[in-house]
C-alpha positions in Angstrom: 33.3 -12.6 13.9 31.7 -13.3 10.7 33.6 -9.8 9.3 37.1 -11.5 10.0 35.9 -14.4 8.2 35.2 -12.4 5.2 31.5 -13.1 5.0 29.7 -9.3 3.6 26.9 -8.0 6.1 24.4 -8.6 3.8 24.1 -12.4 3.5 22.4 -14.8 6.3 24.1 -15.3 10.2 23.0 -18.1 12.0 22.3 -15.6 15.1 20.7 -12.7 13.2 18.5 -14.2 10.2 17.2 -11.1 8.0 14.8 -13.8 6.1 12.5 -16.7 7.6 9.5 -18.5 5.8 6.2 -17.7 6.7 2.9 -19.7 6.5 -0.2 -18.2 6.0 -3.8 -19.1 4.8 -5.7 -16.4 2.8 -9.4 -16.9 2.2 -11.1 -15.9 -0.7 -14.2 -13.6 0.1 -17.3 -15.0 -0.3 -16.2 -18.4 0.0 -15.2 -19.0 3.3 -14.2 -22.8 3.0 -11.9 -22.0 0.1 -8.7 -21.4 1.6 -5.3 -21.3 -0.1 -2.2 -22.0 2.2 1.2 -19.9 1.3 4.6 -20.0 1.9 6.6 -17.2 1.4 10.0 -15.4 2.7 9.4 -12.5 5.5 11.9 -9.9 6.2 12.7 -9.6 9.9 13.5 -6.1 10.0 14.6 -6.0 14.0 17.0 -8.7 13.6 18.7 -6.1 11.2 18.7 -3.9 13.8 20.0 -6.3 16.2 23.1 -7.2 14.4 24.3 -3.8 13.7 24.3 -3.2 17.4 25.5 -6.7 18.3 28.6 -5.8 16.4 29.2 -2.5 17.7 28.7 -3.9 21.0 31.3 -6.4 20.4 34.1 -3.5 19.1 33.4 -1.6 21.9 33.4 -4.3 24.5 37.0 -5.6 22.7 38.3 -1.9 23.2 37.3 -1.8 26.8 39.2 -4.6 27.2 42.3 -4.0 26.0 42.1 -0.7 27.7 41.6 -2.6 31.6 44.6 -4.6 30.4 46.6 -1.7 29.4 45.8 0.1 32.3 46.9 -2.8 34.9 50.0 -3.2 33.4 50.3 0.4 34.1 49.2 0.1 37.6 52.0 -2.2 37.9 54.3 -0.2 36.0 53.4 2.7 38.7 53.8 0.5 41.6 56.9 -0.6 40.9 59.5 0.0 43.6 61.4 2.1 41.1 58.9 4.5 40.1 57.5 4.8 43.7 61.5 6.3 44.5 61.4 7.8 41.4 58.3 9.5 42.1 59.1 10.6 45.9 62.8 12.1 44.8 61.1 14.0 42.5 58.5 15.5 44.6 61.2 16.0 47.4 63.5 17.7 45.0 61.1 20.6 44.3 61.7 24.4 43.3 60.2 24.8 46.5 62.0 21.9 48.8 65.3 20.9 47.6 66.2 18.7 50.1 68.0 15.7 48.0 72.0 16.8 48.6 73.8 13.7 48.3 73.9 9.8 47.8 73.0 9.4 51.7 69.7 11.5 51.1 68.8 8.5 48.2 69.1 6.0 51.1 66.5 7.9 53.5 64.6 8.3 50.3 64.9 4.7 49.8 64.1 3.6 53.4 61.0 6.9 53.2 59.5 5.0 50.9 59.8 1.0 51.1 59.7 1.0 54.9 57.6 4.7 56.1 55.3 4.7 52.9 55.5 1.0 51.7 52.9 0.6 48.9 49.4 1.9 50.7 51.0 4.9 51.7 52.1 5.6 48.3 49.2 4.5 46.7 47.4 7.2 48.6 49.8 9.8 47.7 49.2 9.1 43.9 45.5 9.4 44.6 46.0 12.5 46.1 47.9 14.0 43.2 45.6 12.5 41.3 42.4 13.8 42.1 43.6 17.5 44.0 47.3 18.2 42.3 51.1 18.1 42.1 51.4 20.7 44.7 49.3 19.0 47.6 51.1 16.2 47.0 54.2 17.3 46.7 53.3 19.4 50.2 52.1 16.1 52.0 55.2 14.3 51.1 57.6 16.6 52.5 55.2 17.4 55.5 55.4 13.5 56.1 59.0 13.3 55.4 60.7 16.4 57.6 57.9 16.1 60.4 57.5 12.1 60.8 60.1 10.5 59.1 63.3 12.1 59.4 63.0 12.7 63.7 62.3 8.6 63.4 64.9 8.0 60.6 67.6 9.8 62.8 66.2 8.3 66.3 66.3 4.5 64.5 69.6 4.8 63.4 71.1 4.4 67.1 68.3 1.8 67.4 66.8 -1.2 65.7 63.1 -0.9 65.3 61.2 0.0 62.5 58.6 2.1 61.8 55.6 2.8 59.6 53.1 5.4 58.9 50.7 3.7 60.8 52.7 4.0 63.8 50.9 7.3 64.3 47.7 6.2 64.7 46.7 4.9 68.5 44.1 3.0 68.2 43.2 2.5 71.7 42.6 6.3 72.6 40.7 8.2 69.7 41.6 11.6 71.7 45.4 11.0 71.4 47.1 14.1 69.9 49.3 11.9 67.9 46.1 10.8 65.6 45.0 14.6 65.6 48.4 15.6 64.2 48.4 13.2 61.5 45.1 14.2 60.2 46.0 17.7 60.1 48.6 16.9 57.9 46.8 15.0 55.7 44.2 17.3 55.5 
């Protein structure tokens, strides 16, 4: 604070005093009665110390900030429903999958990825290309989206219920093969 305000790192701070007075009685020897009290100014070399570090502490605590913020709006730049269809098409369009055609496929894509995915799912897509690669990820989404979405996507459109990802899972019967299924093609 005090650089901003112009004030050199040599003079006095109210937080970090480099000077202080100092009382102390020195006797002369021999007489040990006499006594002559002294004031003087002491140099408090750890509060040196402390300000130094005090101030790169503040920097670096003022970068990490700005940092977090950058990255959330990031975060919310990323989940935006945009980039989450951007981000599917282009992992469905792949050297390997090309399976984007026409302006019908950017519908499914659509519907693949606000209604099948909605924002957990894809969240946990970007993790996985994230932390493994491109190419698992790119596998997982078009494992999800031939396998478990299209058959649905197709089925729903002579019907009028929706689906999710979590659809999959049975909860009541952990030995179900349709929870076995959808680990193995997450994993």
């Amino acid at each position: 604070m005090y650089f901003y305000l112009g004030i050199s790192w040599d003079t006095e701070t109210r937080l970090f005093p480099k000077t202080t007075l100092c009382d102390f009685t020195v006797r002369e020897f021999g007489h040990p009665k006499l006594a002559h009290e002294y004031t003087v100014p002491c140099v408090l070399p750890m509060n040196l110390f402390n300000q130094q570090m005090f101030t790169v502490l503040y920097f670096w605590y003022t970068m990490i900030i700005l940092l977090n913020i950058g990255d959330f709006f990031l975060w919310l730049y990323t989940f935006s429903p945009q980039n989450r269809r951007a981000f599917i098409r282009k992992r469905l369009h792949s050297k390997k999958h090309s399976l984007i055609n026409d302006i019908n496929e950017l519908s499914k894509i659509s519907a693949f990825t606000h209604d099948y995915l909605e924002a957990d799912g894809f969240f946990i897509l970007t993790l996985i290309k994230d932390n493994s690669s491109d190419y698992v990820a790119t596998e997982v989404i078009h494992r999800l989206y031939t396998e478990r979405f299209l058959p649905r996507y197709l089925h729903e459109t002579t019907t009028t219920t929706t689906s999710t990802i979590y659809d999959d899972i049975d909860m009541r019967n952990d030995t179900d093969s349709k929870r076995s299924h959808l680990c193995s093609l997450i994993c």
